[in-house]
LOBAMI-126252 format. One line per 4 residues: their letters; for each residue x, y, z of C-alpha. Coordinates in nm, 4 decimals, always signed. Each point is the difference from the previous one (the first is absolute). Example, Ala and Ser with C-alpha at 12.3 -4.5 7.8 and 13.67 -1.06 7.14 Angstrom:
BEGIN
AS) +1.2300/-0.4500/+0.7800 | +0.1370/+0.3440/-0.0660
# end
This chain:
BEGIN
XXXX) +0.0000/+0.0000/+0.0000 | +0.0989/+0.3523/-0.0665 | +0.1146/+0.2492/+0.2868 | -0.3243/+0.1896/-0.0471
XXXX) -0.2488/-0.3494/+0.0080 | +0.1812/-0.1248/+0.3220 | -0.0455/+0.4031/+0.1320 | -0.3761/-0.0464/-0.0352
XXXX) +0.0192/-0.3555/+0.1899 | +0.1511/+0.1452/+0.2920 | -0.2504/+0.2623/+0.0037 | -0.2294/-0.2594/+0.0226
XXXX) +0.1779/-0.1659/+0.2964 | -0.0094/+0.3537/+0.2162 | -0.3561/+0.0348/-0.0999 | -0.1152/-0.3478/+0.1374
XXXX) +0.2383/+0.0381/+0.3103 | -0.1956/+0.3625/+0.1055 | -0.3193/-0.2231/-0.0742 | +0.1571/-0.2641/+0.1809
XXXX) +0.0648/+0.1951/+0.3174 | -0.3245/+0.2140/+0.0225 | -0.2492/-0.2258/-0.0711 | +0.1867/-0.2252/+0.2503
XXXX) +0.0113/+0.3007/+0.2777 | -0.3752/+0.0699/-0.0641 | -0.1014/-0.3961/+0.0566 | +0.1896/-0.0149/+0.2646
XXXX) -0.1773/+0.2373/+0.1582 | -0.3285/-0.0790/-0.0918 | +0.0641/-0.3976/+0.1212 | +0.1174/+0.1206/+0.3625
XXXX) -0.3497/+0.2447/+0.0079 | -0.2300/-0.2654/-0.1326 | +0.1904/-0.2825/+0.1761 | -0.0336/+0.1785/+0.3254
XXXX) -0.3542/+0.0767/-0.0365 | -0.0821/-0.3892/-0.1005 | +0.0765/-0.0567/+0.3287 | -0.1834/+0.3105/+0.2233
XXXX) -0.2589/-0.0425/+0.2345 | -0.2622/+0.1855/-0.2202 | -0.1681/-0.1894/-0.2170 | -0.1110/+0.2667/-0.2278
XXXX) +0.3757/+0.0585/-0.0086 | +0.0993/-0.3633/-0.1360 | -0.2872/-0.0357/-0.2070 | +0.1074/+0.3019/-0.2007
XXXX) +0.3988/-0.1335/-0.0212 | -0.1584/-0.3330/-0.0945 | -0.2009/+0.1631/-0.2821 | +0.2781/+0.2065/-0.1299
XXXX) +0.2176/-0.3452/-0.0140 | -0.2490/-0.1603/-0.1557 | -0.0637/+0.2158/-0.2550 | +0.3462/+0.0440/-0.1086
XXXX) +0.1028/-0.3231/+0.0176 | -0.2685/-0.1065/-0.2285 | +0.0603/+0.2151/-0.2947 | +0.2716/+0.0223/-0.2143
XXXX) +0.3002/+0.2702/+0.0239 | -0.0173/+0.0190/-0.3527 | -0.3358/+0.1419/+0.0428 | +0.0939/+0.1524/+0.2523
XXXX) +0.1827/+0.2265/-0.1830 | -0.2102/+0.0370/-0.2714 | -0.2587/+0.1355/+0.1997 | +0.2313/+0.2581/+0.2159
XXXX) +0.1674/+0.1278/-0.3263 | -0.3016/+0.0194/-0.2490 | -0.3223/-0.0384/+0.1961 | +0.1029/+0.2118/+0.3081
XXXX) +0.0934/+0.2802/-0.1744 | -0.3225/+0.0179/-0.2379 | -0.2115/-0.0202/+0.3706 | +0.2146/+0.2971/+0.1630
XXXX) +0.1227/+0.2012/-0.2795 | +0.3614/-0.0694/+0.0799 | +0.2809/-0.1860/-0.1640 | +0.2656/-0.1604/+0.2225
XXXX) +0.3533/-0.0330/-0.1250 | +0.0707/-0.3948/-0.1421 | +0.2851/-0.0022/+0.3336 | -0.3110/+0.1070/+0.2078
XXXX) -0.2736/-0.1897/-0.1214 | +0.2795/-0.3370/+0.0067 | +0.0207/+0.0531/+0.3308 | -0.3368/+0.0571/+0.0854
XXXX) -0.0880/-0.2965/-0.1078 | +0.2710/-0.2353/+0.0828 | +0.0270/+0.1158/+0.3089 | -0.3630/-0.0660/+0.1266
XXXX) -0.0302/-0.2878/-0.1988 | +0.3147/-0.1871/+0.1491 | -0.0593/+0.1497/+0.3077 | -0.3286/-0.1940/+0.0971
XXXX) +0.2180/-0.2953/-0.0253 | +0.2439/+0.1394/+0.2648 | -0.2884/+0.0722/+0.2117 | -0.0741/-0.3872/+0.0381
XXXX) +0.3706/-0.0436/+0.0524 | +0.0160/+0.2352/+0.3421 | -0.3612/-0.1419/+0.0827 | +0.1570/-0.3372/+0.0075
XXXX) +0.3235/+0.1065/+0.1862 | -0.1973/+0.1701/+0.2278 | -0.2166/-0.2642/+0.0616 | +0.2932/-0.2668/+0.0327
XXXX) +0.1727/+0.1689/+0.3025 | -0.0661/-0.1761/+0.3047 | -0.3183/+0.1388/+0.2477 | +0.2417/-0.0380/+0.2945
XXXX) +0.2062/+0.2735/-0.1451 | -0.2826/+0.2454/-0.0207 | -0.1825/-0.1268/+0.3351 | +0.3515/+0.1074/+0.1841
XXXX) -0.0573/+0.3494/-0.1203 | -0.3295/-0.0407/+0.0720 | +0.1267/-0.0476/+0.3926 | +0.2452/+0.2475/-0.0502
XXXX) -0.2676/+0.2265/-0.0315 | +0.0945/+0.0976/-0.3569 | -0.2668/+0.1740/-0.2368 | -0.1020/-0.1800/-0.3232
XXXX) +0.2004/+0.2750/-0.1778 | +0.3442/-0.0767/+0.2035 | -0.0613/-0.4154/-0.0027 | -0.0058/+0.0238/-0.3817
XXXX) +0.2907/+0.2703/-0.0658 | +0.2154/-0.1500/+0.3479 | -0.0898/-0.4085/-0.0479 | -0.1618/-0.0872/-0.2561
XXXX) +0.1671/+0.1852/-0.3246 | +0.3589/-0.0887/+0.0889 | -0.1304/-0.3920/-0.0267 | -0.2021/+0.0115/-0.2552
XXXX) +0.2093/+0.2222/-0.2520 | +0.2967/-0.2447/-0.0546 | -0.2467/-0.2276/-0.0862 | -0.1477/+0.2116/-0.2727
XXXX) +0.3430/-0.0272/-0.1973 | -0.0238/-0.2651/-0.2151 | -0.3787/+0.0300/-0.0985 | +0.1393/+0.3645/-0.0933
XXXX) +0.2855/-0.0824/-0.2116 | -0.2108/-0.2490/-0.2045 | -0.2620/+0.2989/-0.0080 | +0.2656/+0.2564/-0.0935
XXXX) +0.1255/-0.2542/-0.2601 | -0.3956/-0.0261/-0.1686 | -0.0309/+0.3931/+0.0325 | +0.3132/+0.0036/-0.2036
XXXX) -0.1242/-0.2228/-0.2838 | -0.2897/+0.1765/+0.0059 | +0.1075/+0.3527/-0.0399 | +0.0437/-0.1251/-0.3988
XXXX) -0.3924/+0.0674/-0.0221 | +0.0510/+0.3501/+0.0305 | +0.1194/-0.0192/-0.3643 | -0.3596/-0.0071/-0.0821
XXXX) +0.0106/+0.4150/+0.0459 | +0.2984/+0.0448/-0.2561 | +0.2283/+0.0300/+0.3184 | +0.3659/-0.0634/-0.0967
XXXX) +0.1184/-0.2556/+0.3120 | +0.1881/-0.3002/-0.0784 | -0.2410/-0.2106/-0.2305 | -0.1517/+0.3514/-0.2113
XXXX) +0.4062/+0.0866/-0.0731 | +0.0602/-0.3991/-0.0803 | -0.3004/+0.0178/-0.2384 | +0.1179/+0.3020/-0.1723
XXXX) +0.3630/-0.1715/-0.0323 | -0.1460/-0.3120/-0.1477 | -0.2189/+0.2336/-0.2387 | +0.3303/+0.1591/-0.1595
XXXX) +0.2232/-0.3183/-0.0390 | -0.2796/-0.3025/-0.0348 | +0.2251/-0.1582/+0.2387 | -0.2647/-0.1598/+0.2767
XXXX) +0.1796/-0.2682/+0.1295 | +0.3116/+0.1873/+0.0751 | -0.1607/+0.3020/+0.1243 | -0.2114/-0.1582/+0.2219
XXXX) +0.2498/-0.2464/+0.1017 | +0.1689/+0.2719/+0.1756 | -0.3709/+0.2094/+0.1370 | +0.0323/-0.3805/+0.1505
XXXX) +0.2777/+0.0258/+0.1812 | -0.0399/+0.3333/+0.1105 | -0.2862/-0.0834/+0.1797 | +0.1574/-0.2854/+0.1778
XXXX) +0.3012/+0.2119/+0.0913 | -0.2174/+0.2254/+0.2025 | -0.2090/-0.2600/+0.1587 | +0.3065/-0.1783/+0.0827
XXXX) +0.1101/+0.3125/+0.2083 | -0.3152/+0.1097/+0.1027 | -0.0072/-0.3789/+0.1954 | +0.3073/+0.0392/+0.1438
XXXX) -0.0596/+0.3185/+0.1161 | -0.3034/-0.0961/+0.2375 | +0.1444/-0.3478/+0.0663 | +0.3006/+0.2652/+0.1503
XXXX) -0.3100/+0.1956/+0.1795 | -0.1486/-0.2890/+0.1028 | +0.3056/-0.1315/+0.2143 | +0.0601/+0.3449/+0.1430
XXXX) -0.3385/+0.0271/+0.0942 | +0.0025/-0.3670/+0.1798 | +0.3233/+0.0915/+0.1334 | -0.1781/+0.3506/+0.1594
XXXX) -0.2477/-0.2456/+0.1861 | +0.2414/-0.2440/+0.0835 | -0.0714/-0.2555/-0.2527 | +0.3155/-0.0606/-0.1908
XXXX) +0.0304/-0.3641/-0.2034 | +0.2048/-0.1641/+0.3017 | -0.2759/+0.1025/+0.3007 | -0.3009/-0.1421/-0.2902
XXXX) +0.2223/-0.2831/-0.0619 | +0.0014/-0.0776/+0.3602 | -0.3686/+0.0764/+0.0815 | -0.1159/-0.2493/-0.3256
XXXX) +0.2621/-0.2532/+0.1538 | -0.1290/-0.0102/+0.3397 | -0.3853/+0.0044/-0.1447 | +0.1235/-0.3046/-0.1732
XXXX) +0.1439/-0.1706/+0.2980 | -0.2945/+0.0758/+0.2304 | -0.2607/-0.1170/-0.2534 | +0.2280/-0.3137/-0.0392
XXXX) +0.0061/-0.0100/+0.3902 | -0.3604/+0.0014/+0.0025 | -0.0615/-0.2322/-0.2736 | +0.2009/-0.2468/+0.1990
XXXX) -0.1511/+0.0204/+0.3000 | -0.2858/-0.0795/-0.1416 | +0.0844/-0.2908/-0.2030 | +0.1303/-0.1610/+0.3643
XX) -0.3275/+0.0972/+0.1510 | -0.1650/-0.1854/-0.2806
# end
């Protein structure tokens, strides 16, 4: 490829990093605020999280974005930029899927840890932020780096608005030298390069984050060994009783 057609692929690559990052920032913050209100004591509260998960869960992000850059603005009179309307979309769709993630890590931490705050004479607001969020959080890594990994892929639909990311630029390469299987050969790799170090990057944040709590790989290797060895205690205890 020329100077000027790999120019315009590495425009692409800075466009669908920018998507990358603020679409991610966005769901992140919409899975913590709809995760957190799955789980309050209002019901009117987690009915209307559930409903919002529901909804965009169920439809596509394709759609999605179809509807936030050419229905919206027809309804309100106003056009949002292709970077805006990307992460619109993106955003809220992938970030109903977070939302189950923190419900579920939330959910998986154990009651004695929140009935101790509870006798502490902690307030709902300082058992989540002081107990409960520390736990649950390092948990949250790995459904989040396969999630971070999917919102990548999927930042290609946005080339459905004419935005030049990674697979618009690619397209436009393969246009000019009828080359497909090279060009895309490399769009390929690209993409795994970047999911490759987006993985490592929150298996890295994962381990500090364990580490914080004081749940490093030796003290969980430990705990799952001595799980083991009790259970196998058990087990044989009961086999004599037998």
């Amino acid at each position: 490829m020329t100077p000027g057609l790999w120019k315009l692929v590495l425009e692409g690559v800075w466009t669908t990093l920018q998507l990358l990052v603020s679409s991610a920032l966005l769901a992140a913050a919409v899975s913590f605020t709809v995760g957190l209100a799955r789980t309050h004591r209002r019901r009117a509260v987690r009915f209307l999280a559930g409903f919002y998960t529901e909804v965009f869960r169920g439809t596509s992000a394709l759609v999605m974005i179809f509807w936030v850059f050419f229905v919206l603005p027809v309804a309100f009179g106003r056009q949002l930029v292709p970077m805006w309307a990307g992460t619109l979309a993106l955003g809220l769709t992938y970030g109903a899927y977070g939302a189950e993630i923190v419900r579920g890590a939330l959910g998986a931490v154990d009651p004695a840890q929140r009935e101790g705050g509870i006798a502490l004479s902690l307030t709902p607001a300082q058992r989540m932020r002081l107990i409960v969020l520390p736990q649950a959080v390092p948990e949250m890594i790995p459904p989040f780096c396969n999630l971070l990994v999917e919102l990548l892929k999927g930042t290609a639909l946005v080339s459905v608005m004419g935005m030049g990311d990674l697979t618009f630029s690619a397209n436009l390469v393969r246009l000019a030298l009828q080359r497909s299987a090279e060009i895309y050969a490399y769009v390929l790799l690209i993409y795994f390069v970047i999911a490759f170090a987006l993985t490592r990057l929150m298996r890295a944040l994962e381990k500090r984050l364990k580490a914080s709590v004081g749940r490093d790989a030796g003290t969980e290797t430990a705990a799952r060994a001595s799980r083991r060895a009790k259970t196998a205690g058990v087990a044989a205890g009961g086999g004599g009783v037998a």
